[in-house]
C-alpha positions in Angstrom: 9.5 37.3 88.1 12.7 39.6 87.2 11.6 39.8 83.9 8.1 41.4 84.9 10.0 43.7 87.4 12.4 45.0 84.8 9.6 45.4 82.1 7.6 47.2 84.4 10.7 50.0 85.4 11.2 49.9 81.5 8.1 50.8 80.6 7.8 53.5 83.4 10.6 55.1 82.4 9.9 55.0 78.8 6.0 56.3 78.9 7.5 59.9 80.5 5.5 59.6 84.2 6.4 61.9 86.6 6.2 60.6 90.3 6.0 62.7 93.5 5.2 60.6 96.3 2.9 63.5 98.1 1.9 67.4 97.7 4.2 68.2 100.3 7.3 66.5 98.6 7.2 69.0 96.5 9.7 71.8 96.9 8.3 75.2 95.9 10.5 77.6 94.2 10.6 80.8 93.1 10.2 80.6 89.2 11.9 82.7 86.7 10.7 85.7 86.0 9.2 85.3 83.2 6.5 82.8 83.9 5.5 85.1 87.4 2.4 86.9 86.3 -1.3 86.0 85.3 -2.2 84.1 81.9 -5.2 83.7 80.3 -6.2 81.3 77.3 -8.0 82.9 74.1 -10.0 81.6 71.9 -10.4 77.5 71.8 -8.3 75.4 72.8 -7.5 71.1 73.0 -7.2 70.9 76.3 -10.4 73.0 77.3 -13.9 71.3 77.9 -15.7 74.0 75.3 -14.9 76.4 72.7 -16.7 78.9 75.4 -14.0 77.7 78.4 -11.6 79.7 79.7 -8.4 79.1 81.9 -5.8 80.9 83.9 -2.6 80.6 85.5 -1.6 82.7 88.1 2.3 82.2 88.9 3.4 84.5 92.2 7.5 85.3 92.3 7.2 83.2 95.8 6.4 79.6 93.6 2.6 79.3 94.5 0.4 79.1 92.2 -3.7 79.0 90.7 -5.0 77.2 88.0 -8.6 78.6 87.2 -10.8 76.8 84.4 -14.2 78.8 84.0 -17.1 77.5 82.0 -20.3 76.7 83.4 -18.7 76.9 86.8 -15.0 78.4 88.5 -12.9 75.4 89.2 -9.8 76.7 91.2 -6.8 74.1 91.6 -3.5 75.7 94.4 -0.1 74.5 94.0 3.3 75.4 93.6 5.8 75.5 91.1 9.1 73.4 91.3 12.2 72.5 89.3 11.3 68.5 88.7 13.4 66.0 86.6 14.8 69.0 84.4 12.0 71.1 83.9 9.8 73.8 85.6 6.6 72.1 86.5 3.3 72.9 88.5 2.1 70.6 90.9 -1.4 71.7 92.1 -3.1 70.1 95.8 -4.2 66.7 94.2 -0.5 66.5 92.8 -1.2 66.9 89.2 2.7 67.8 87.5 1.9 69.8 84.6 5.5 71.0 82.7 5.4 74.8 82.2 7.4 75.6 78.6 7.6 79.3 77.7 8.1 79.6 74.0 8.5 83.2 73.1 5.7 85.1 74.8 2.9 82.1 74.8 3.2 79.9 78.0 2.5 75.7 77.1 0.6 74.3 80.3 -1.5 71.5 80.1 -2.5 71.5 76.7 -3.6 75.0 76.7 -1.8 78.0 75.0 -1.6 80.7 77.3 -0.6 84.8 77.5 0.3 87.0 79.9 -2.5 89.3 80.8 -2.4 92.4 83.2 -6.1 91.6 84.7 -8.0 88.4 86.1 -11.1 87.7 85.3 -13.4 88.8 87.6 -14.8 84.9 88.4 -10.5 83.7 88.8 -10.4 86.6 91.1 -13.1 86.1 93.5 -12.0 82.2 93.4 -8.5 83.3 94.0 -9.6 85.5 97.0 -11.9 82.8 98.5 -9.0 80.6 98.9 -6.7 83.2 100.8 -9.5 83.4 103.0 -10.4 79.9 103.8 -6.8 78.8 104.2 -6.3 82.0 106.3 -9.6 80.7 108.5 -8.7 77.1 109.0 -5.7 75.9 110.9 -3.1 74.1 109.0 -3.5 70.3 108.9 -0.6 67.7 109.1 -0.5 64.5 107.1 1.6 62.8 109.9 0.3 58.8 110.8 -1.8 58.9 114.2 -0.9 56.1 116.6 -3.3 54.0 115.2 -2.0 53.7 111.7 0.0 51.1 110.4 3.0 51.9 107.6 0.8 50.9 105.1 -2.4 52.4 106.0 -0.6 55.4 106.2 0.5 55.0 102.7 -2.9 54.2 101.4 -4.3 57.2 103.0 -1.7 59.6 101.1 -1.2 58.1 98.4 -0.5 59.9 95.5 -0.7 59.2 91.5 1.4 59.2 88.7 0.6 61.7 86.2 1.7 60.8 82.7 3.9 63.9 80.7 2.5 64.8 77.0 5.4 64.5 75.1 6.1 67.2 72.4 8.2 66.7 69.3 11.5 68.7 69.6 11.8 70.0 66.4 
């Protein structure tokens, strides 16, 4: 049975997983200042759905930020940025840890290539200002157990994945 245990933390350790146990676990903090701004892909990209796909980044000096894909549709992720296991990551709300790697003036985020722009697109605007509204609307929600909840259904009910790191080649 030790075997299987130790293999296991072995193998976790060696395939680069990041773990936060919840969204609120992590600690947002104010990035350096050179990832705060907005960044826009161009052109295709790997890690994009379509050659026609775009995405954004928007990184505020606070730590929050918005990842916006646009295709056929906006898809808006919040999060925040923190200082995880040695690097600057974002974690967005369904606790996704993407490393952020600024090489130069190109930004490496989720297998996307990405520059600083000085203007959103107008669809990652509108998407950005519909979420300051709704979370401005809406009362702020705890994840504390009620009364009824055991431990463990507690932990089912929040639990939270582990999101495997690309690893690059250092060269």
């Amino acid at each position: 049975m030790k075997k299987w245990i130790v293999a296991a933390a072995v193998v976790t350790a060696l395939s680069g997983c990041a773990q936060l146990p919840d969204y609120a676990s992590a600690v947002k903090t104010p990035p350096p200042a050179a990832l705060v701004g907005n960044w826009q892909t161009f052109g295709p990209q790997r890690g994009l759905v379509s050659d026609q796909a775009k995405a954004s980044l928007i990184i505020t000096a606070e730590g929050d930020t918005l990842d916006c894909r646009q295709w056929q549709r906006v898809i808006a992720k919040p999060g925040k940025i923190t200082y995880f296991d040695g690097e600057w990551v974002n974690v967005n709300n369904e606790v996704r840890v993407m490393p952020l790697e600024l090489e130069g003036t190109e930004l490496h985020y989720d297998k996307l290539i990405m520059q600083k722009v000085t203007q959103l697109s107008a669809e990652c605007r509108k998407a950005r200002d519909d979420l300051a509204n709704a979370a401005a609307a809406k009362p702020v929600a705890t994840a504390a157990p009620t009364a009824f909840d055991t431990d463990e259904e507690h932990q089912k009910k929040h639990k939270m994945t582990y999101i495997e790191k690309e690893k690059k080649p250092k060269n």
